[in-house]
C-alpha positions as CSV (number, residue, x, y, z in Angstrom):
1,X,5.6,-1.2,3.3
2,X,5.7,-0.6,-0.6
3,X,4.6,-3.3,-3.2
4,X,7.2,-2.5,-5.2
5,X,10.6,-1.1,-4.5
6,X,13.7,-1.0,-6.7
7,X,16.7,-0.5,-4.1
8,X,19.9,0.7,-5.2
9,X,19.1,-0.3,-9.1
10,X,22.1,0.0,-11.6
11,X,22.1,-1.3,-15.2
12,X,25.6,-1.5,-17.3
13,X,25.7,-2.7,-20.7
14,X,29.7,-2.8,-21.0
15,X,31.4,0.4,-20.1
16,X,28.3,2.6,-20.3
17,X,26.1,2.9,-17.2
18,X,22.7,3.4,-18.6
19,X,21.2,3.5,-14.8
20,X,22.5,4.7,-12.0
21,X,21.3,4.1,-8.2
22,X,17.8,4.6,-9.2
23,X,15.6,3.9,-6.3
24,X,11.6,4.1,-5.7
25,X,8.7,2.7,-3.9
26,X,5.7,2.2,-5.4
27,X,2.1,1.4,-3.4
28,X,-0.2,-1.2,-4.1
29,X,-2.7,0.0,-6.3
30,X,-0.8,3.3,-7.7
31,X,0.0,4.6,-11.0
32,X,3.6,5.5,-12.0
33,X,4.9,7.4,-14.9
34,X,8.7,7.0,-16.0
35,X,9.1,10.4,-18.0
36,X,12.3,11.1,-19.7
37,X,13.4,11.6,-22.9
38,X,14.8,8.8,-25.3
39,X,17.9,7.1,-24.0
40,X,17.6,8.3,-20.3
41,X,17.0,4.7,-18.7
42,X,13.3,4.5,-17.9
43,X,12.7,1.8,-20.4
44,X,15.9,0.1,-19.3
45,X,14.5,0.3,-15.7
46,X,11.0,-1.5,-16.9
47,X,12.3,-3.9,-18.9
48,X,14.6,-4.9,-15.4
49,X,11.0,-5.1,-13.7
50,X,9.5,-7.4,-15.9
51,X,13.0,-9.5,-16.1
52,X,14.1,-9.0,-19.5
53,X,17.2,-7.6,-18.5
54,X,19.2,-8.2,-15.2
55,X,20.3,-5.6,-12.7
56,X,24.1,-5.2,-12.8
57,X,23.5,-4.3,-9.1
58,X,20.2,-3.3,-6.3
59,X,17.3,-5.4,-5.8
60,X,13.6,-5.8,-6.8
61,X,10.8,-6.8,-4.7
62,X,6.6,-7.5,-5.5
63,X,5.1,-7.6,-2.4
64,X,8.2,-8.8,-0.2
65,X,9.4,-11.3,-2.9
66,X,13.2,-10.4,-4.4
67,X,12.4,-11.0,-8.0
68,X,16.1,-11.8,-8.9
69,X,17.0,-14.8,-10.4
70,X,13.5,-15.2,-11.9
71,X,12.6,-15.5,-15.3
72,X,9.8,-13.1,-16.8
73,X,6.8,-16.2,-17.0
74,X,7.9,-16.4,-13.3
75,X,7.1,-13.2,-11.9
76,X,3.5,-12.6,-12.1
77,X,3.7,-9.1,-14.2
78,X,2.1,-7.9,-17.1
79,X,3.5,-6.1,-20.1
80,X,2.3,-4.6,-22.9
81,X,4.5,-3.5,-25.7
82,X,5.1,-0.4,-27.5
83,X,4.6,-2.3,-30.4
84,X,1.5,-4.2,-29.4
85,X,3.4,-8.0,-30.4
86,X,-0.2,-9.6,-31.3
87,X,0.0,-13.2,-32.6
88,X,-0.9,-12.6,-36.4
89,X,-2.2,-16.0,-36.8
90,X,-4.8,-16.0,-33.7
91,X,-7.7,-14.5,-33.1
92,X,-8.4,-11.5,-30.8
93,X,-10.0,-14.4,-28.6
94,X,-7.0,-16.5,-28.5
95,X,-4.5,-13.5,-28.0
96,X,-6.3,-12.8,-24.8
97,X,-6.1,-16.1,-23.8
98,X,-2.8,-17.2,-25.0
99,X,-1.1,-16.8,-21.2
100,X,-4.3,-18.4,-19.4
101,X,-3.2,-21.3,-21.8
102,X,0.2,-21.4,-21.2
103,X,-0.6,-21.3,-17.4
104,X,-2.8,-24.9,-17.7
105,X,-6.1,-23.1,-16.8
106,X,-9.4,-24.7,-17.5
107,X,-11.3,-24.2,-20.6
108,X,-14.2,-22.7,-18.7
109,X,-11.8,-20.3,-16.8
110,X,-10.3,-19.3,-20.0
111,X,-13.6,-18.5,-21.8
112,X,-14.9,-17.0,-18.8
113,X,-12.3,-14.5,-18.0
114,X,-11.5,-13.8,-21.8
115,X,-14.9,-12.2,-22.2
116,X,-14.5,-10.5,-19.1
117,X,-11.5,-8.9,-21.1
118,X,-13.2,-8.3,-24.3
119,X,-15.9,-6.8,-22.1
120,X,-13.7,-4.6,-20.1
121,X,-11.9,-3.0,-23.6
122,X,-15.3,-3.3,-25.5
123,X,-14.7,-5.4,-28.3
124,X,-16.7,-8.4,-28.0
125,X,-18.1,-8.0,-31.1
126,X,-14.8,-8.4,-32.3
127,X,-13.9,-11.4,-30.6
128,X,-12.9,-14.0,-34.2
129,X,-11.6,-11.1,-35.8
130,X,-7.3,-11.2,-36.3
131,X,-5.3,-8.3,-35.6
132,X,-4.4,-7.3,-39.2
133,X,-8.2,-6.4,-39.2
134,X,-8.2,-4.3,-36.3
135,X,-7.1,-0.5,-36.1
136,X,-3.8,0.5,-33.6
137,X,-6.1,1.0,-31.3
138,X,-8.1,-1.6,-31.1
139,X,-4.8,-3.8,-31.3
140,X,-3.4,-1.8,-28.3
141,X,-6.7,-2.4,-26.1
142,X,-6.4,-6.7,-27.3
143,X,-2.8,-6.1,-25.8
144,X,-4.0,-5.0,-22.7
145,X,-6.5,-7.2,-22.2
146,X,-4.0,-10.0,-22.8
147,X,-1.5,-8.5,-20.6
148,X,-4.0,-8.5,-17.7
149,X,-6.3,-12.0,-18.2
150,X,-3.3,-14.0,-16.1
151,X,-4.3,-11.3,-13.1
152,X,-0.7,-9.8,-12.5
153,X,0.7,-8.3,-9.5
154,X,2.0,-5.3,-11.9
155,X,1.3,-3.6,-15.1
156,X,3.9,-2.9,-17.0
157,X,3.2,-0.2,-20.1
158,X,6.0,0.5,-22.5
159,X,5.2,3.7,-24.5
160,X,2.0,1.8,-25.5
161,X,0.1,5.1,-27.5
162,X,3.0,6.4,-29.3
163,X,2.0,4.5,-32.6
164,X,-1.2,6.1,-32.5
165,X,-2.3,9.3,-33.7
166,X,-3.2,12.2,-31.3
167,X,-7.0,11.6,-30.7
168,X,-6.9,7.9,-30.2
169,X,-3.9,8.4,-27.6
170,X,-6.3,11.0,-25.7
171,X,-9.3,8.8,-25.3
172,X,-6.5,5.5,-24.6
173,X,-5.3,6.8,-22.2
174,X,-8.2,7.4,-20.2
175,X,-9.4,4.3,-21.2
176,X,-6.0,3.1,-19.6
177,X,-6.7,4.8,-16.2
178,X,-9.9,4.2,-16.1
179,X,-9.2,0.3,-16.1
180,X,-6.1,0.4,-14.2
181,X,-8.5,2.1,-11.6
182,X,-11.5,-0.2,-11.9
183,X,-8.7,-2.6,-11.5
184,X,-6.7,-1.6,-8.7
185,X,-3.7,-3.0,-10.2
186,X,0.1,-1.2,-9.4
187,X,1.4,0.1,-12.8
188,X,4.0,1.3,-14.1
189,X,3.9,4.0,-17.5
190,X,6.8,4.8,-19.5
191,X,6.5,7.7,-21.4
192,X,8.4,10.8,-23.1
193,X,4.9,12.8,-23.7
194,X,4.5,14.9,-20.3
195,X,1.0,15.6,-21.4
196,X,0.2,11.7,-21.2
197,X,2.2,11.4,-18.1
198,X,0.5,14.7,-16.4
199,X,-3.1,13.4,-17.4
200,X,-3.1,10.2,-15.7
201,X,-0.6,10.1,-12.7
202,X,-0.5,9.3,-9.2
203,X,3.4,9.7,-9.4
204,X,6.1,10.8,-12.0
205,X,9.8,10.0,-11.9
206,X,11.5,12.1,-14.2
207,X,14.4,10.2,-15.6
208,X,17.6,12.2,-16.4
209,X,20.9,9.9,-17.7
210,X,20.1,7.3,-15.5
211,X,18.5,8.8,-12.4
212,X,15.7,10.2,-11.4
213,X,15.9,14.1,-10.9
214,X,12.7,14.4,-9.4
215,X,9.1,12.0,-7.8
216,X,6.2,13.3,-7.1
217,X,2.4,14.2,-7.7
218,X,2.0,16.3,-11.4
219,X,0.8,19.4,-10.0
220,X,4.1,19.1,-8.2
221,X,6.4,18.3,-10.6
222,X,5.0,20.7,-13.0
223,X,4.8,23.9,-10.3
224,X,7.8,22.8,-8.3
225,X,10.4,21.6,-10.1
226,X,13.6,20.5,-8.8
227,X,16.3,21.2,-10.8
228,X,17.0,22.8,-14.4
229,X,16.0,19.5,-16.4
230,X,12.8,19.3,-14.9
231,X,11.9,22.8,-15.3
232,X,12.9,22.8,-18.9
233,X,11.4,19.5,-19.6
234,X,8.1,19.7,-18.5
235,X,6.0,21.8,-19.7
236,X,6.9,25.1,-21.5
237,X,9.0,27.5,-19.0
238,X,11.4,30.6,-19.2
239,X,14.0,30.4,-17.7
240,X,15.5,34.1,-16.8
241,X,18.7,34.8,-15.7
242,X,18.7,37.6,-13.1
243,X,21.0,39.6,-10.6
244,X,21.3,39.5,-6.8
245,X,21.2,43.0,-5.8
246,X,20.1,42.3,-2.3
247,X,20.3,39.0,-0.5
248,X,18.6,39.5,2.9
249,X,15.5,41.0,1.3
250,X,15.0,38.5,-1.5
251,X,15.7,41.4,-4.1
252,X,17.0,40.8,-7.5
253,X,17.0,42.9,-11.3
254,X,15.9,41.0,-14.3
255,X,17.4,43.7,-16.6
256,X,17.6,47.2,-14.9
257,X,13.7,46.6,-13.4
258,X,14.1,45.2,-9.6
259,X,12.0,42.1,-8.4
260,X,11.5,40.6,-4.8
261,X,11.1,37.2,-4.9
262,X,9.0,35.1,-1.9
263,X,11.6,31.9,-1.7
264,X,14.9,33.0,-0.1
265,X,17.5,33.3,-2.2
266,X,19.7,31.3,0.0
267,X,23.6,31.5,0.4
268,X,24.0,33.7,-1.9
269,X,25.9,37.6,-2.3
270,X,25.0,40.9,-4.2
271,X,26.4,40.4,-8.0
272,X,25.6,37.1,-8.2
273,X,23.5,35.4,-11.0
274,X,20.8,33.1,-10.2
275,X,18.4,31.6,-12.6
276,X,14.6,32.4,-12.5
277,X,11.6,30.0,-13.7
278,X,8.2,31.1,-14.8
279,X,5.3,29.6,-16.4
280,X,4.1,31.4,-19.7
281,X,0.5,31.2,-18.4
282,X,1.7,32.5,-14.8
283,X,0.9,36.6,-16.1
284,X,-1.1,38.6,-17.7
285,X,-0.8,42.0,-19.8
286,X,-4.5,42.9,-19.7
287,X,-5.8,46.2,-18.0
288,X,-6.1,45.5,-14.6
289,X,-4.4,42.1,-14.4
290,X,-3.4,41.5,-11.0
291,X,-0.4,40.6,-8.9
292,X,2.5,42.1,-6.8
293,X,5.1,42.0,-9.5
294,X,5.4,43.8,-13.4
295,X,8.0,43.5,-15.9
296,X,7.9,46.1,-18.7
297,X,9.2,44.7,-21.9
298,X,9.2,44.7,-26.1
299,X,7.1,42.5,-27.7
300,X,9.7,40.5,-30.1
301,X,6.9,38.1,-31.6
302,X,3.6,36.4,-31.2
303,X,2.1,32.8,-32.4
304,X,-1.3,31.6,-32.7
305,X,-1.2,28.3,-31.2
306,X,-4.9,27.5,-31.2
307,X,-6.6,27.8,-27.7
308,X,-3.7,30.1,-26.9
309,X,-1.6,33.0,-28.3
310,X,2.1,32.8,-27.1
311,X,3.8,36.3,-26.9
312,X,7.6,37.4,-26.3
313,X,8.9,39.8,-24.9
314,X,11.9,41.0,-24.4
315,X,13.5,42.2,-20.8
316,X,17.3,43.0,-20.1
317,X,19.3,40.2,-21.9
318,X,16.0,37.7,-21.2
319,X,13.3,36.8,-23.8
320,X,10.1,36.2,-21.6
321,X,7.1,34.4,-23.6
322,X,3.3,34.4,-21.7
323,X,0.3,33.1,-22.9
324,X,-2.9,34.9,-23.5
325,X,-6.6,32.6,-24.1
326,X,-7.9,33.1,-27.6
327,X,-11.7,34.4,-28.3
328,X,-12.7,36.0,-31.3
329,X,-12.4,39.8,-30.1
330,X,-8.4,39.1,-29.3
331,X,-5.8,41.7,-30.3
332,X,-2.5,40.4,-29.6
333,X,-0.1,43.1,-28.9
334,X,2.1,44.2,-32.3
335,X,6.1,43.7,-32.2
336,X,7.5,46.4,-31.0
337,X,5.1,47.5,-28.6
338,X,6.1,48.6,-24.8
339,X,3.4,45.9,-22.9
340,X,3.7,45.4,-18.7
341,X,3.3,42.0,-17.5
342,X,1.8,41.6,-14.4
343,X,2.4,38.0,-12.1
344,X,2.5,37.1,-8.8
345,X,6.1,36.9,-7.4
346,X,6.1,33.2,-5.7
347,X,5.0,32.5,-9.5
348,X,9.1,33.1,-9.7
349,X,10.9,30.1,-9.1
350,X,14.5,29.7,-8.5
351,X,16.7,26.8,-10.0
352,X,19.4,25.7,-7.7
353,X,21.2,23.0,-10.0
């Protein structure tokens, strides 16, 4: 049995349904991503969790118990805010123990578990301190540590690392998994940065206008996507639109070159158009790359992007971009140039939606 599962969950706010029989169950000790981009419900659907907004219809359960008709300080959940919502006026100390307070527990419990806290985030030394002294991140650990002093059943983490610049959201986040980990405590991550949600996963739900389009592992999600919005949304993809030219064999034309795919094409004729994924860092133009499939194209640009240079090129109707590693002795290929990209076809995906 799950420790938490959301049945049937819809969410209305007048005549706009903002969540639509969303359902998932969520193990005792795993971590969840919501990933979705703005206005697609996954924030909607956390806020319902912690009960800060009510379910126009489905239920919610915590280890067997229907939270409905309880108020947020009575379900046992943690949450910490996008936007950190420190007291200004109390100490880092106090913050952390503000809910211990508010729950009657004894002055030596709060003391003791509060610099457990601090100890677990690493900022004992900043225990007096207030949070207009402390940077973003420090102010997002104190969050944390607040949200989790009571014990919850559930985590609940709202875009917490979006205020923060890149560097401190890399090392947060592992911080983050690293203590839900240490912890063992069921959380649940809503984010719209796929690299945060791919880093530090057990499961993503990818949130599309109120539903989830696909849940699963990250290597999953990323290398089998379900439908066109996932493939688009998470990570970098082309997406190629070929021709069936021969159904029972798997054989289709990307521009006048022929391709077998692996994956059966399905119910589908000769003329038909189905659409193709592949990963930019699925092929490779260098002498003697292998794999069991080659598309000869024109190269229409090419971008240094750091650790790797992103090429296009063009095949049929179908601009096809791949990535090559950067060293120092790199020579991208010029636009213009004829270059053969060579890929493996169960790289190849097709998109059914």
């Amino acid at each position: 049995m799950s420790f938490l599962s959301l049945s049937h969950i819809q969410k209305s706010f007048g005549q706009v349904q903002v969540v639509r029989d969303f359902n998932m169950e969520i193990e005792k000790g795993e971590f969840v991503s919501f990933l979705g981009p703005s206005g697609c419900g996954k924030t909607t659907v956390l806020r319902m969790i912690a009960g800060f907004e009510t379910p126009s219809g489905g239920t919610i359960t915590v280890a067997g118990k229907n939270q409905s008709g309880l108020k947020p300080n009575q379900r046992n959940i943690g949450m910490v805010f996008q936007a950190y919502a420190l007291f200004p006026n109390m100490s880092v100390f106090d913050n952390v123990a503000f809910g211990l307070k508010v729950a009657g527990r004894s002055k030596d419990e709060i003391d003791s578990r509060v610099k457990e806290m601090l100890s677990l985030i690493k900022l004992e030394h900043l225990a007096e301190r207030f949070p207009y002294q402390l940077s973003g991140g420090q102010q997002q650990r104190v969050a944390l540590a607040r949200a989790l002093a009571p014990k919850p059943q559930v985590l609940l983490l709202d875009e917490p690392l979006s205020a923060l610049d890149a560097k401190i959201r890399v090392s947060l986040r592992e911080e983050i998994r690293m203590i839900q980990q240490q912890l063992g405590i069921t959380t649940v991550f809503v984010t719209h940065d796929q690299e945060e949600a791919l880093s530090i996963s057990d499961r993503i739900v990818v949130m599309n206008a109120g539903s989830a389009d696909q849940i699963g592992a990250p290597a999953e999600i990323y290398n089998r996507p379900a439908t066109r919005f996932v493939a688009s949304f998470v990570g970098t993809l082309n997406l190629i639109e070929a021709k069936v030219t021969d159904p029972v064999a798997n054989r289709i034309s990307i521009g006048d070159q022929g391709v077998t795919l692996r994956e059966p094409l399905g119910p589908v004729k000769a003329g038909d158009t189905v659409s193709l994924a592949l990963r930019p860092e699925a092929g490779s133009i260098a002498e003697g790359a292998k794999g069991d499939t080659a598309l000869a194209g024109e190269v229409v640009s090419s971008n240094f992007l750091g650790s790797v240079v992103r090429t296009r090129m063009r095949v049929g109707a179908s601009v096809i971009s791949f990535d090559m590693f950067n060293n120092p002795g790199l020579v991208p290929p010029a636009v213009g140039e004829t270059v053969t990209l060579r890929f493996t076809a169960s790289d190849l995906l097709i998109i059914r939606d």
